[in-house]
GUKOL-287402 format. One line per field, with one value per residue (C-alpha): residue number from 1; residue in three letters; y, x, z. Coordinates in pm, whole numbers. Layout:
// residues N
resi <- [NUM_...]
resn <- [ALA_...]
c2 <- [Y_...]
c1 <- [X_...]
c3 <- [Z_...]
//
This chain:
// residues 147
resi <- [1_2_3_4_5_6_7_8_9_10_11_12_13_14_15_16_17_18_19_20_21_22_23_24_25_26_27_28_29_30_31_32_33_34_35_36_37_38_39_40_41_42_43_44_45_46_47_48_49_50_51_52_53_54_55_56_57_58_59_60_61_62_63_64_65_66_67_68_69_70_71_72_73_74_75_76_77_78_79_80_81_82_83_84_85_86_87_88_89_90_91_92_93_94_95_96_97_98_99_100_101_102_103_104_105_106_107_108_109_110_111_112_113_114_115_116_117_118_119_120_121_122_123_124_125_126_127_128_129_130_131_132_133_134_135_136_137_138_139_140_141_142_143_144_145_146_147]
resn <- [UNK_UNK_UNK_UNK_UNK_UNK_UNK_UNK_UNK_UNK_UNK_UNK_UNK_UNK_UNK_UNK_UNK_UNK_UNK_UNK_UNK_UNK_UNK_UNK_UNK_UNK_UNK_UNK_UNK_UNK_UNK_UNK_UNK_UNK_UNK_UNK_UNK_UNK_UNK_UNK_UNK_UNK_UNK_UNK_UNK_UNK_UNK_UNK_UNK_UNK_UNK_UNK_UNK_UNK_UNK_UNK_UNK_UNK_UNK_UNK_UNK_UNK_UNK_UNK_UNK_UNK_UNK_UNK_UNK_UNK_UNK_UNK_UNK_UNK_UNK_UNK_UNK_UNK_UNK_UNK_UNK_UNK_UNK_UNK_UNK_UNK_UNK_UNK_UNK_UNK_UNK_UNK_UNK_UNK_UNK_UNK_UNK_UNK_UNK_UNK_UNK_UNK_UNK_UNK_UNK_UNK_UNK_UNK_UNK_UNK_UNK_UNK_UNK_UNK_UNK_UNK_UNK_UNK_UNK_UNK_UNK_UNK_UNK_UNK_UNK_UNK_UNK_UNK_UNK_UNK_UNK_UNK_UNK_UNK_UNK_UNK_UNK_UNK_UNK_UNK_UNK_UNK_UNK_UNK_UNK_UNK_UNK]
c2 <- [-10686_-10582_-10908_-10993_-10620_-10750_-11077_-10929_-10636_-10791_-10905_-10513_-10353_-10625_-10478_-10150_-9953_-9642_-9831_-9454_-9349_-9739_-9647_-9996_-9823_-9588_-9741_-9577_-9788_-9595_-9818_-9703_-9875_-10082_-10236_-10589_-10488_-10218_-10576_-10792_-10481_-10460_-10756_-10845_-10543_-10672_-10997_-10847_-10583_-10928_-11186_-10933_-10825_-10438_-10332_-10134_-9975_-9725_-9706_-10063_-10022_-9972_-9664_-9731_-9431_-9477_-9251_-9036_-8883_-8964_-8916_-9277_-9377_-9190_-9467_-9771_-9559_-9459_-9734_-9751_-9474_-9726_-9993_-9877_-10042_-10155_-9785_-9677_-9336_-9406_-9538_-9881_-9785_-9436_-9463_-9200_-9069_-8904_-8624_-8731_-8434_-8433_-8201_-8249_-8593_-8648_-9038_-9028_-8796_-8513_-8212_-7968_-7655_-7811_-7640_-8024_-8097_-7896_-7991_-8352_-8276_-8120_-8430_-8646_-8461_-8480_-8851_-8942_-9273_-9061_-8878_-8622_-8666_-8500_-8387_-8644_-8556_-8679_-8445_-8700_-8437_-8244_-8538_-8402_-8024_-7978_-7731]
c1 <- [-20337_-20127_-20141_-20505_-20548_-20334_-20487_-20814_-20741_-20763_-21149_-21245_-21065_-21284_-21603_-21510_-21753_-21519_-21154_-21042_-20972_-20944_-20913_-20737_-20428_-20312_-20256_-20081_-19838_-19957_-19757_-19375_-19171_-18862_-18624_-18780_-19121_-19007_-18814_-19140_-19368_-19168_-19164_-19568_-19582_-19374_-19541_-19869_-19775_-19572_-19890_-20177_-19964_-19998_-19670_-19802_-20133_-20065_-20433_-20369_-20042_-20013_-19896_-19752_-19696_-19510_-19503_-19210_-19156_-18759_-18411_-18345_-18653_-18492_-18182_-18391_-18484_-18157_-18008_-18252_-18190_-17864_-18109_-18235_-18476_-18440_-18344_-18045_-18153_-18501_-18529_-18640_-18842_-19017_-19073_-19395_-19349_-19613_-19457_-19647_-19639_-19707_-19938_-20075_-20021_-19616_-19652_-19561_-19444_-19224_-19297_-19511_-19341_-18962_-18723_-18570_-18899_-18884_-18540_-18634_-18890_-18616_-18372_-18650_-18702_-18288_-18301_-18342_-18550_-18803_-19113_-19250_-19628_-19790_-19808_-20016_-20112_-20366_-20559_-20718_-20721_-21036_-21212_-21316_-21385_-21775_-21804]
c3 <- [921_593_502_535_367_24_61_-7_-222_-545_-515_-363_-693_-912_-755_-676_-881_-952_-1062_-1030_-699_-527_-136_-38_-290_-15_296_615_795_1176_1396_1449_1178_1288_992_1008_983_656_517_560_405_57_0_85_-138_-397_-393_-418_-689_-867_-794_-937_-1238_-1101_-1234_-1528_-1393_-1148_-1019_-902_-707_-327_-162_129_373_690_980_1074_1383_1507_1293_1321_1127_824_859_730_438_352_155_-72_-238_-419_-532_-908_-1126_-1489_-1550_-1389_-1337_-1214_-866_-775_-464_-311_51_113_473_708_978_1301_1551_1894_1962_2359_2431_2469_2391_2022_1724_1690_1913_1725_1834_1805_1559_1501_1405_1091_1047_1054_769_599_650_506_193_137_105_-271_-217_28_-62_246_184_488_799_1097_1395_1667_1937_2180_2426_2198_2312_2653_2476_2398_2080]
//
């Protein structure tokens, strides 16, 4: 789908009446990340960001935010942080993570009420090429409540 999404991104910012605030720039990755998949989404990215000459205007680059919710997610982020760009001290890449909690369901995220939970936010914040965006969670079980 991130594919088709790129693939068509170029034509929506053409027509997109207010260039400003583009919502096909900020794109969460909601599926649980696995090193392959974070390989293949750089460099659709790249290609994208390389194909549609973005590299200069911010409003046209894609944020990609990817969901965090286990320690071993943080791992495929960590060697980025020794890949710089044309300027040694600036970093090449900024990974934008999303803290999924738990909060009923016990199929996915980090349990809401877990002291490693918070420490996991901390971890993430420690790594120099990741960016703690947000906080994500999902309360299916309100479904069935009538307010």
């Amino acid at each position: 789908e991130l594919e088709l999404l790129l693939q068509h991104a170029p034509q929506y910012n053409k027509n997109h009446k207010n260039k400003q605030k583009n919502p096909l720039n900020n794109i969460l990755y909601g599926v649980p990340i696995a090193p392959q998949k974070l390989t293949r989404i750089q460099a659709l990215l790249n290609q994208y960001q390389n194909d549609n000459n973005n590299n200069n205007n911010d409003n046209d680059r894609i944020r990609m935010h990817y969901l965090l919710d286990h320690p071993d997610h943080l791992e495929m982020f960590r060697p980025a942080h020794n890949e710089r760009g044309p300027n040694k001290n600036q970093r090449q890449r900024q990974f934008r993570v999303v803290l999924k909690l738990d909060t009923g369901y016990h199929r996915a995220g980090a349990p809401w009420d877990d002291p490693e939970s918070v420490e996991l936010a901390w971890q993430a914040e420690t790594l120099p090429a990741v960016e703690l965006v947000g906080v994500y969670s999902h309360c299916g079980h309100s479904y069935d409540e009538s307010s």
